[in-house]
Backbone as XML, in Angstrom:
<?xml version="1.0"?>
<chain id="A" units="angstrom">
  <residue number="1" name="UNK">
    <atom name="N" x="101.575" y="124.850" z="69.771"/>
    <atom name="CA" x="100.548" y="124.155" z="69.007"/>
    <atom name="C" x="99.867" y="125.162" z="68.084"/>
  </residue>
  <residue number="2" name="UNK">
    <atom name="N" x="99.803" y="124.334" z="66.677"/>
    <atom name="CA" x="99.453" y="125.579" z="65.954"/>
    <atom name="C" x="97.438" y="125.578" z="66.026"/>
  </residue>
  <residue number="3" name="UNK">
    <atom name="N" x="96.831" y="126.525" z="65.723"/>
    <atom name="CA" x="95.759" y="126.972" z="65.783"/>
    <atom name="C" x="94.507" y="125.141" z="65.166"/>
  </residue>
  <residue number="4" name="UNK">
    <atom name="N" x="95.531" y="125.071" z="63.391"/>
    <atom name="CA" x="94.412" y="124.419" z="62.944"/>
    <atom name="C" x="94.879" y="123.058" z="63.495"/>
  </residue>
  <residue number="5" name="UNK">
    <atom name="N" x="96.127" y="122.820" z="64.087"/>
    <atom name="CA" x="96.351" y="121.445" z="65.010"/>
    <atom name="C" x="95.151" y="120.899" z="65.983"/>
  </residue>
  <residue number="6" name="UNK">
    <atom name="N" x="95.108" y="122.161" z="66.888"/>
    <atom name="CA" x="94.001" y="122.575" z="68.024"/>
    <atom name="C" x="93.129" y="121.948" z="67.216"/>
  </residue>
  <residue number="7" name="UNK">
    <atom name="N" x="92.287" y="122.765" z="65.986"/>
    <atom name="CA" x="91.247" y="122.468" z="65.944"/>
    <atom name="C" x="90.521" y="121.155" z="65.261"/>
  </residue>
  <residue number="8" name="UNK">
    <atom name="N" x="92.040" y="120.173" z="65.012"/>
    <atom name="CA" x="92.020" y="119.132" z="64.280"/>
    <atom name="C" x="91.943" y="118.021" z="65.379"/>
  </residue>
  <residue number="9" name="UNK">
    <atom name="N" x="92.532" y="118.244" z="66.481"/>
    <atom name="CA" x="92.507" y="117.540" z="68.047"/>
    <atom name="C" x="90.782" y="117.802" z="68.538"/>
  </residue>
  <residue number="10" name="UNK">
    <atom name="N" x="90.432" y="118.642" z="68.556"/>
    <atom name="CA" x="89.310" y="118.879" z="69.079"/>
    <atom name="C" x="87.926" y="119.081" z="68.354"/>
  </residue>
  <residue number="11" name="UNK">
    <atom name="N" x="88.247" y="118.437" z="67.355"/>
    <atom name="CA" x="87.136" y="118.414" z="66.187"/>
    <atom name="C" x="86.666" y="116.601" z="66.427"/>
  </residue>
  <residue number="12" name="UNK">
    <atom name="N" x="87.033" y="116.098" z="66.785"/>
    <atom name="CA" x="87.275" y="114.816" z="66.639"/>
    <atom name="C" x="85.721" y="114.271" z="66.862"/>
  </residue>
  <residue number="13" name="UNK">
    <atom name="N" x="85.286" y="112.880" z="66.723"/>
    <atom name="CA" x="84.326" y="112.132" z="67.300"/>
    <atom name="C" x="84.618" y="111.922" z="68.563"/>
  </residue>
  <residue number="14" name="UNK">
    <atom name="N" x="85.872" y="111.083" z="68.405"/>
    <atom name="CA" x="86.196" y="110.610" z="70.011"/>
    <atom name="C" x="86.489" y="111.696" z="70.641"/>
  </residue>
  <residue number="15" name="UNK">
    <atom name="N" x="85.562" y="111.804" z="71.960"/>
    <atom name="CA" x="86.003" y="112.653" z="73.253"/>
    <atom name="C" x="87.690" y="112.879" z="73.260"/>
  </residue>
  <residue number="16" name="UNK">
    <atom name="N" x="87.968" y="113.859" z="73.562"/>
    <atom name="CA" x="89.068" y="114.397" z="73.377"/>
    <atom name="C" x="89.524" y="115.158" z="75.076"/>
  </residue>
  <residue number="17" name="UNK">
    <atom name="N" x="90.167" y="114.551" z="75.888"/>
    <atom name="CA" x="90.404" y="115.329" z="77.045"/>
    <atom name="C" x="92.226" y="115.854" z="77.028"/>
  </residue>
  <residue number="18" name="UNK">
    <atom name="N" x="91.500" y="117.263" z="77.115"/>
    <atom name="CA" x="92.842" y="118.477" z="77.376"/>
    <atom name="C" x="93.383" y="118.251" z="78.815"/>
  </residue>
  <residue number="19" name="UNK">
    <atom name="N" x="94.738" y="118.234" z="78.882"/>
    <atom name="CA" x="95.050" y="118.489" z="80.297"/>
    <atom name="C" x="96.100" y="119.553" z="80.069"/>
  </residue>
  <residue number="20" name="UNK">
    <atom name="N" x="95.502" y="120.990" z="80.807"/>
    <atom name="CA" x="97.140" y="121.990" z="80.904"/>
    <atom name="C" x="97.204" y="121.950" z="82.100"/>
  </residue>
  <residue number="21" name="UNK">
    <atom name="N" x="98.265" y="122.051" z="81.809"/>
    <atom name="CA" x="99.672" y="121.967" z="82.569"/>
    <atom name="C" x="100.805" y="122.284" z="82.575"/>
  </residue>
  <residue number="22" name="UNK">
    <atom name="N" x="102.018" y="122.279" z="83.667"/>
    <atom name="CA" x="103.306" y="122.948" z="83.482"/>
    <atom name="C" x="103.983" y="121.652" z="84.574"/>
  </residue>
  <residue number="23" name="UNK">
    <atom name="N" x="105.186" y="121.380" z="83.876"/>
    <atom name="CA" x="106.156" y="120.773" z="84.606"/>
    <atom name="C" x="106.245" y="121.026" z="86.079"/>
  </residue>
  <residue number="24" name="UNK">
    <atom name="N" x="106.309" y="122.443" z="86.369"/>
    <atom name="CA" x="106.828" y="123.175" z="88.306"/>
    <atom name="C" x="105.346" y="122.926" z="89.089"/>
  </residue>
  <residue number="25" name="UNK">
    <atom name="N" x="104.466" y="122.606" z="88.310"/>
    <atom name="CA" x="103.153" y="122.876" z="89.303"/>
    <atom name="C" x="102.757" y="121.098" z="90.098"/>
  </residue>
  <residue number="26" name="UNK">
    <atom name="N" x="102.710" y="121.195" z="90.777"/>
    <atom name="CA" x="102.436" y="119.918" z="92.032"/>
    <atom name="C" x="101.345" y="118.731" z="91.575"/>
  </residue>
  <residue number="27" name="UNK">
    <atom name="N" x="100.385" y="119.837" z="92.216"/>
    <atom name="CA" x="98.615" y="119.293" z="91.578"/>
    <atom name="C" x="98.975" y="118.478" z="90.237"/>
  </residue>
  <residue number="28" name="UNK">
    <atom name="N" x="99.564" y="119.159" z="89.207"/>
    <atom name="CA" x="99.191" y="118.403" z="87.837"/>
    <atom name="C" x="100.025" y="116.982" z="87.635"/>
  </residue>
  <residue number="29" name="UNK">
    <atom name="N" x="101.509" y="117.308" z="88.924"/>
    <atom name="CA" x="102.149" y="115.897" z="88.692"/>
    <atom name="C" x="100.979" y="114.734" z="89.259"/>
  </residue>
  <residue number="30" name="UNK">
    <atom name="N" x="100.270" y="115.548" z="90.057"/>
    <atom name="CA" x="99.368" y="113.928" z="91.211"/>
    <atom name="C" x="98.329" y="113.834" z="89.885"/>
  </residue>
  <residue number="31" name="UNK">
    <atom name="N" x="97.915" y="114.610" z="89.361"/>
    <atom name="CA" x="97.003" y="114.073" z="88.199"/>
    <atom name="C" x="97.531" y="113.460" z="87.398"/>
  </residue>
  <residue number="32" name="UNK">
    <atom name="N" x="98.644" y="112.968" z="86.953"/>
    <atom name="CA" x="99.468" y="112.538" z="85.623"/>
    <atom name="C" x="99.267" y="110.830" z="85.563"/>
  </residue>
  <residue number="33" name="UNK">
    <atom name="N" x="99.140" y="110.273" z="87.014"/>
    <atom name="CA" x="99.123" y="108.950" z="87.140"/>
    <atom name="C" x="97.608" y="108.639" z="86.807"/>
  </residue>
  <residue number="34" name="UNK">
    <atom name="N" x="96.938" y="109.522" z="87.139"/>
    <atom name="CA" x="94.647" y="109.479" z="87.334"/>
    <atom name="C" x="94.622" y="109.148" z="85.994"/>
  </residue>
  <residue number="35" name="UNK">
    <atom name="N" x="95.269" y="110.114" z="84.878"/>
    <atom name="CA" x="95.157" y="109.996" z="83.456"/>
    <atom name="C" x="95.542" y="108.697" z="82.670"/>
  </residue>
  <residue number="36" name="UNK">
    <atom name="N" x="96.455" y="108.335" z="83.913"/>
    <atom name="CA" x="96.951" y="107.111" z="83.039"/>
    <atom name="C" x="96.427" y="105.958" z="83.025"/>
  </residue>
  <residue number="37" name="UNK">
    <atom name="N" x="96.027" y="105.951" z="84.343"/>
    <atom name="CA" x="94.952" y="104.879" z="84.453"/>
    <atom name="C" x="93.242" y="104.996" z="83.550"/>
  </residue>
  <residue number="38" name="UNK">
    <atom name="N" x="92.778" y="106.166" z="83.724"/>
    <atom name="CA" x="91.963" y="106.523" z="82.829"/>
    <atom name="C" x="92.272" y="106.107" z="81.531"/>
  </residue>
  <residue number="39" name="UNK">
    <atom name="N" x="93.061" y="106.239" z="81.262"/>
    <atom name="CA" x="93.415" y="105.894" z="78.919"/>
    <atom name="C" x="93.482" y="104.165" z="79.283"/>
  </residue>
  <residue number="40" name="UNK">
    <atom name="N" x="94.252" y="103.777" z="80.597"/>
    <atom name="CA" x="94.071" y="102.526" z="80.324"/>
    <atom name="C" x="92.745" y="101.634" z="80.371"/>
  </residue>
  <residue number="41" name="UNK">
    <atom name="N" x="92.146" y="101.925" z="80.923"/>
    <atom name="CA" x="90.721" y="101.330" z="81.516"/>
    <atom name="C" x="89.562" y="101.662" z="80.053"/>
  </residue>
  <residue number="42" name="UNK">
    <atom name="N" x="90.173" y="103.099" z="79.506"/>
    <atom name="CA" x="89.076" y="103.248" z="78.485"/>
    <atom name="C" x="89.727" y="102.977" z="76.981"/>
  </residue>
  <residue number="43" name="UNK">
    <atom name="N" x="91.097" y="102.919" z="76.829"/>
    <atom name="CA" x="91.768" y="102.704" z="75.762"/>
    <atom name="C" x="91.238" y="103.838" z="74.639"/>
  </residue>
  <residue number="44" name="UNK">
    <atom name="N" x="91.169" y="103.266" z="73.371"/>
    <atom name="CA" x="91.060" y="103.669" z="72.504"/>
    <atom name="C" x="89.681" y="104.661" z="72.022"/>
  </residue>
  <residue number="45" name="UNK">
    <atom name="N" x="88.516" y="104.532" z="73.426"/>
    <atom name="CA" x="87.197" y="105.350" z="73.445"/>
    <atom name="C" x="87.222" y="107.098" z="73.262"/>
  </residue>
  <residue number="46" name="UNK">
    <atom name="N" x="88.526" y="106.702" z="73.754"/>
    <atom name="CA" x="89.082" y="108.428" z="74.197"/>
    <atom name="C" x="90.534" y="108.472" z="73.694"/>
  </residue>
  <residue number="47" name="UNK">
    <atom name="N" x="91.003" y="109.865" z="73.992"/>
    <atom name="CA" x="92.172" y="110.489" z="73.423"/>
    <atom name="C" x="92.035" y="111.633" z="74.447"/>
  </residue>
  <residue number="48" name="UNK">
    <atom name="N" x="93.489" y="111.764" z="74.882"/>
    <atom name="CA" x="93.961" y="112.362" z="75.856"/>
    <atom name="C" x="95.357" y="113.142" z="75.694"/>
  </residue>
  <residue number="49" name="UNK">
    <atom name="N" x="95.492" y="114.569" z="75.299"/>
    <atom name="CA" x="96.471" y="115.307" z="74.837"/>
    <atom name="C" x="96.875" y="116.413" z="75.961"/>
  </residue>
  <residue number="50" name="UNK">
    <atom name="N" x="97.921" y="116.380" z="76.004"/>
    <atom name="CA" x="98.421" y="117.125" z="77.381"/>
    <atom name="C" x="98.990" y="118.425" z="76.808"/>
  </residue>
  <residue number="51" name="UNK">
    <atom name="N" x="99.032" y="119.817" z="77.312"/>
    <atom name="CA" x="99.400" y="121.237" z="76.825"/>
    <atom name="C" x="99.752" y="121.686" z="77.864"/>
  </residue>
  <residue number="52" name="UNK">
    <atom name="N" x="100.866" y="122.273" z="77.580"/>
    <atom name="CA" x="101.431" y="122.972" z="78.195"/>
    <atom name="C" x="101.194" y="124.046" z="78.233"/>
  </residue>
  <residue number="53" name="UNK">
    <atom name="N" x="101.001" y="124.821" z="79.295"/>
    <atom name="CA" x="100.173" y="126.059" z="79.640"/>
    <atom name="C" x="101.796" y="127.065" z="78.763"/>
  </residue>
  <residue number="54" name="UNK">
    <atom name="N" x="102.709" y="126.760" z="79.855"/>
    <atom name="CA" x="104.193" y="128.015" z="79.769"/>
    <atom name="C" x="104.231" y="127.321" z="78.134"/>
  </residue>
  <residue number="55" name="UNK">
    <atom name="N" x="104.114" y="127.110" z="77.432"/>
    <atom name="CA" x="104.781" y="126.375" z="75.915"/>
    <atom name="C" x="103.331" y="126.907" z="74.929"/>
  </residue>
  <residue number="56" name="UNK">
    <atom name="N" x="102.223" y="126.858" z="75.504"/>
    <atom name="CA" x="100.714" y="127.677" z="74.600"/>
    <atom name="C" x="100.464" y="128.359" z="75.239"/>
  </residue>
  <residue number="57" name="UNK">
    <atom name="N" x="100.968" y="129.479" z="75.797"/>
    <atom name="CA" x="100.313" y="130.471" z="76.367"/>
    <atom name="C" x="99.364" y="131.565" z="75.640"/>
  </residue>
  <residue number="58" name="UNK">
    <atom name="N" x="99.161" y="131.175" z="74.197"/>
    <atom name="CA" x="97.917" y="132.048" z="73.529"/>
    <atom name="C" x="96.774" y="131.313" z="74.018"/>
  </residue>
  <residue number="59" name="UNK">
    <atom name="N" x="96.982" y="129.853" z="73.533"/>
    <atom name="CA" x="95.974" y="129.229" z="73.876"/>
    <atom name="C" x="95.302" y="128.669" z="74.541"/>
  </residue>
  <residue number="60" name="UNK">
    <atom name="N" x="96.319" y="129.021" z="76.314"/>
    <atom name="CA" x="95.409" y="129.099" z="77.497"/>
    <atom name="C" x="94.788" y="130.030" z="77.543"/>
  </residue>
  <residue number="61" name="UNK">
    <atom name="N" x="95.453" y="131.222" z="77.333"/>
    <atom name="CA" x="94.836" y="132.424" z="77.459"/>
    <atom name="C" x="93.751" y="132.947" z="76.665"/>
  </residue>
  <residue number="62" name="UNK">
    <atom name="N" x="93.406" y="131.906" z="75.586"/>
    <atom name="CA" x="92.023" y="132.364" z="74.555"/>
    <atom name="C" x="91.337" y="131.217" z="75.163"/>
  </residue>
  <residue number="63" name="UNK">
    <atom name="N" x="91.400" y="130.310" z="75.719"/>
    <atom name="CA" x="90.562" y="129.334" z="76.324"/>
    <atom name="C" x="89.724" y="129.364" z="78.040"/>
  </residue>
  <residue number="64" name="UNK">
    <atom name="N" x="90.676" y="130.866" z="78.530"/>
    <atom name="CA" x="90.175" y="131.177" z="79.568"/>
    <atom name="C" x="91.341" y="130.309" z="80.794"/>
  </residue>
  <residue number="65" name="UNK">
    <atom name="N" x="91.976" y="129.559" z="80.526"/>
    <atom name="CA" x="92.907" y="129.031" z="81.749"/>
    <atom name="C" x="93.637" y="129.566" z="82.613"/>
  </residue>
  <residue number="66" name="UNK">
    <atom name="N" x="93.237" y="129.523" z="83.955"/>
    <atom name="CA" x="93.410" y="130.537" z="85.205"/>
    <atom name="C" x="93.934" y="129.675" z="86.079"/>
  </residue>
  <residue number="67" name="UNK">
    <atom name="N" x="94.108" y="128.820" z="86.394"/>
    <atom name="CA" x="95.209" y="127.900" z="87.070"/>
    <atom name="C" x="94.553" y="126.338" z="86.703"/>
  </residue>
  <residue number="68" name="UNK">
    <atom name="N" x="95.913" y="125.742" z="87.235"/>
    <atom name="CA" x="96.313" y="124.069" z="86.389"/>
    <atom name="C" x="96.494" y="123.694" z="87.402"/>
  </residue>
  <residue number="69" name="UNK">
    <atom name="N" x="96.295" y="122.166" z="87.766"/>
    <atom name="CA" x="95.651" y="121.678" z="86.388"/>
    <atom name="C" x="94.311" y="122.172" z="85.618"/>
  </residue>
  <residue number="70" name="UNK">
    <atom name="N" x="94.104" y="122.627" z="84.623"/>
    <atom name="CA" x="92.626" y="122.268" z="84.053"/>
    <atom name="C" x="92.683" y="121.333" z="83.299"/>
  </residue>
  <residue number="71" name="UNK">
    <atom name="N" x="91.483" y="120.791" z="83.541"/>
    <atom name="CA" x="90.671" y="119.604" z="82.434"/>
    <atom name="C" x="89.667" y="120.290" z="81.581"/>
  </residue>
  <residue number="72" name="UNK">
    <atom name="N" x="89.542" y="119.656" z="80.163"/>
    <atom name="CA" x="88.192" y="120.238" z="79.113"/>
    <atom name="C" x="88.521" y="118.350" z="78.554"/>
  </residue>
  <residue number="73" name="UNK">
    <atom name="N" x="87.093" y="118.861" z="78.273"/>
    <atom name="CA" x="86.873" y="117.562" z="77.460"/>
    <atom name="C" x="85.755" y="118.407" z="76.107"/>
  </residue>
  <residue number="74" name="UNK">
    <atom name="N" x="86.509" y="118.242" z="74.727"/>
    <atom name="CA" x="85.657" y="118.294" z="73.804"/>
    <atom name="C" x="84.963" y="116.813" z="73.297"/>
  </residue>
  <residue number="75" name="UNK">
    <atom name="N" x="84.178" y="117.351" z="71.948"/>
    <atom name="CA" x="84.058" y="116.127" z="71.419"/>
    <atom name="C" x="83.795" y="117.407" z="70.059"/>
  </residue>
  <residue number="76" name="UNK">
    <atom name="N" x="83.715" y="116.599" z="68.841"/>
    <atom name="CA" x="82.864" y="117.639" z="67.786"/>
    <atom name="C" x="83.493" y="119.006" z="67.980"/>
  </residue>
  <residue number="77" name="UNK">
    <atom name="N" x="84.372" y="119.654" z="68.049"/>
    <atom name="CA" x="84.976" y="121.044" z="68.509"/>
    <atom name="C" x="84.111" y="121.330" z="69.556"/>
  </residue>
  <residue number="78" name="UNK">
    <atom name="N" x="83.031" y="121.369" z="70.621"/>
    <atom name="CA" x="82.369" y="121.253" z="71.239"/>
    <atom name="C" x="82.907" y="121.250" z="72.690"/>
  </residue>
  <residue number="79" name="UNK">
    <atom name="N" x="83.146" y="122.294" z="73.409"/>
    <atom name="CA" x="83.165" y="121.792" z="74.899"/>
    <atom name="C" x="82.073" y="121.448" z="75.378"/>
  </residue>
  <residue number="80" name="UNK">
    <atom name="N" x="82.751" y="119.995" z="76.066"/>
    <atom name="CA" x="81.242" y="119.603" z="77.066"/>
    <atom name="C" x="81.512" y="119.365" z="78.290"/>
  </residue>
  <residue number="81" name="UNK">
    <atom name="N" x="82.929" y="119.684" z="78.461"/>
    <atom name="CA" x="83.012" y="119.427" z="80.224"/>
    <atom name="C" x="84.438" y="120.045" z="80.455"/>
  </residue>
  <residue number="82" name="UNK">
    <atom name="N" x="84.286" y="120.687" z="82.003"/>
    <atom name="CA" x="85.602" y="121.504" z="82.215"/>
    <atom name="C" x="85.903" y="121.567" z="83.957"/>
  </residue>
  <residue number="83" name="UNK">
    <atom name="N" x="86.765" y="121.034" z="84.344"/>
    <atom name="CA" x="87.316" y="120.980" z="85.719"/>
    <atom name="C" x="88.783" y="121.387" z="85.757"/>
  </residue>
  <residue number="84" name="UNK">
    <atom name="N" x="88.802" y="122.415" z="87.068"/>
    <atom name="CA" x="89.795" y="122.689" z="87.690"/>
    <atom name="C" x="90.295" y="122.044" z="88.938"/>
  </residue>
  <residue number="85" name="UNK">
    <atom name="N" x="91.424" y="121.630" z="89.099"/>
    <atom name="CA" x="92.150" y="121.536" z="90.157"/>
    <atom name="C" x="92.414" y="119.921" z="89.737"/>
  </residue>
  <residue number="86" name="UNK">
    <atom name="N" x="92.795" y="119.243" z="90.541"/>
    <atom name="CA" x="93.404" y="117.295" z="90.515"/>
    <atom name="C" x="91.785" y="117.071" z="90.180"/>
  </residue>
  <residue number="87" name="UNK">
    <atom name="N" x="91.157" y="116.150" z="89.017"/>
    <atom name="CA" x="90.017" y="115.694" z="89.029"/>
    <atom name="C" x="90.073" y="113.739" z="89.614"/>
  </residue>
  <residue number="88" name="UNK">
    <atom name="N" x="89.480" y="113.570" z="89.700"/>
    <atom name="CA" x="89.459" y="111.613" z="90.343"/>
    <atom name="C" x="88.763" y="110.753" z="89.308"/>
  </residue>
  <residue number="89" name="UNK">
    <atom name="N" x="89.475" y="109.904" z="89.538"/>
    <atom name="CA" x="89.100" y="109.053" z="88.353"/>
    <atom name="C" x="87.562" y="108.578" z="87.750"/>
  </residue>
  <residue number="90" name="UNK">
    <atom name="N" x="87.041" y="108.493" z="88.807"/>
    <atom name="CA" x="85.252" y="108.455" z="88.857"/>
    <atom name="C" x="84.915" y="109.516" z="88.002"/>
  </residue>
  <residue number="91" name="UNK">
    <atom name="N" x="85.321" y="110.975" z="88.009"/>
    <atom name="CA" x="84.694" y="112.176" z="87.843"/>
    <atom name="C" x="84.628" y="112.067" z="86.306"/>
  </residue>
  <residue number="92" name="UNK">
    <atom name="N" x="86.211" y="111.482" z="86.232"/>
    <atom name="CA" x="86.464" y="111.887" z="84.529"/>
    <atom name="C" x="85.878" y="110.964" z="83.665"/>
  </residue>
  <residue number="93" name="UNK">
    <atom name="N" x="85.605" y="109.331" z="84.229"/>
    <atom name="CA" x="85.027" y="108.537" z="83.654"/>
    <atom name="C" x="83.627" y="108.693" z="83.223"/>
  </residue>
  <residue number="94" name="UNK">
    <atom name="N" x="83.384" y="109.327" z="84.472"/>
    <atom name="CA" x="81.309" y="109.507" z="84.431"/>
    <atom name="C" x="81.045" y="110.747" z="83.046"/>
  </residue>
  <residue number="95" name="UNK">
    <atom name="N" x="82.360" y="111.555" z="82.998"/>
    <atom name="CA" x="81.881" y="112.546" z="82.217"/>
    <atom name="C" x="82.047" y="112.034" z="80.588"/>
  </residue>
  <residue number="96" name="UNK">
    <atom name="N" x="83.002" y="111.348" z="80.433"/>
    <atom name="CA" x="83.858" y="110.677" z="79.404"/>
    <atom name="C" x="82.769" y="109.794" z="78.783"/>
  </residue>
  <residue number="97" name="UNK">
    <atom name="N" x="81.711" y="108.881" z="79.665"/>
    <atom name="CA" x="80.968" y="107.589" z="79.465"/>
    <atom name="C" x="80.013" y="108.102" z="78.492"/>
  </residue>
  <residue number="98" name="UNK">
    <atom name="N" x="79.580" y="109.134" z="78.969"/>
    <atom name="CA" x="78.133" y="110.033" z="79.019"/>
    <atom name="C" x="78.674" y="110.626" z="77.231"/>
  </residue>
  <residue number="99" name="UNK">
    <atom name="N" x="79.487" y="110.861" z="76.857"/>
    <atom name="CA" x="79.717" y="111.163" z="75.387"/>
    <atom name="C" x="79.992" y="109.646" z="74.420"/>
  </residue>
  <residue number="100" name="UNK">
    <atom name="N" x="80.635" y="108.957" z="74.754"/>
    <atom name="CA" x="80.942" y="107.478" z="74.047"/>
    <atom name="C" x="79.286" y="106.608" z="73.670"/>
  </residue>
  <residue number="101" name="UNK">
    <atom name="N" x="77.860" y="106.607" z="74.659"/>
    <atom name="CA" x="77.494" y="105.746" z="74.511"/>
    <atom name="C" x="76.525" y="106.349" z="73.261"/>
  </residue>
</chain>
């Protein structure tokens, strides 16, 4: 992913949630279904782009990513929220709501 891609994804109005990740890692497959239900329930409020940690490895590594899954949620180039490990669907909604209204 190139730099001004990034910053064209994460510039956005709509909340924007990052998920890195790597194909071999466990945790991020059990999160893959949470997400999906999440985009469905909120549709079009949000945008949800998945990165590959082994495939951007500059840009985990300038973002601080120390094991995956991580979650960020921008909005406005703006981080406003960041979880490690499987997050639950409650967690991501409550954080997600709190930027949309």
């Amino acid at each position: 992913m190139s730099k001004s891609s990034f910053q064209d994804i994460i510039n956005s109005a709509t909340p924007v949630l990052l998920d890195f990740h790597a194909d071999w890692c466990g945790p991020c497959k059990a999160q893959a279904p949470i997400l999906k239900q999440l985009k469905s329930q909120m549709g079009d409020k949000i945008r949800i782009v998945k990165i590959d940690v082994d495939r951007n490895q500059p840009l985990a590594s300038k973002l601080g990513i120390r094991s995956i899954p991580t979650l960020m949620i921008f909005q406005a180039g703006e981080r406003k929220w960041q979880g490690m490990g499987v997050q639950n669907l409650g967690v991501l909604k409550q954080q997600l709501e709190k930027l949309i209204e």
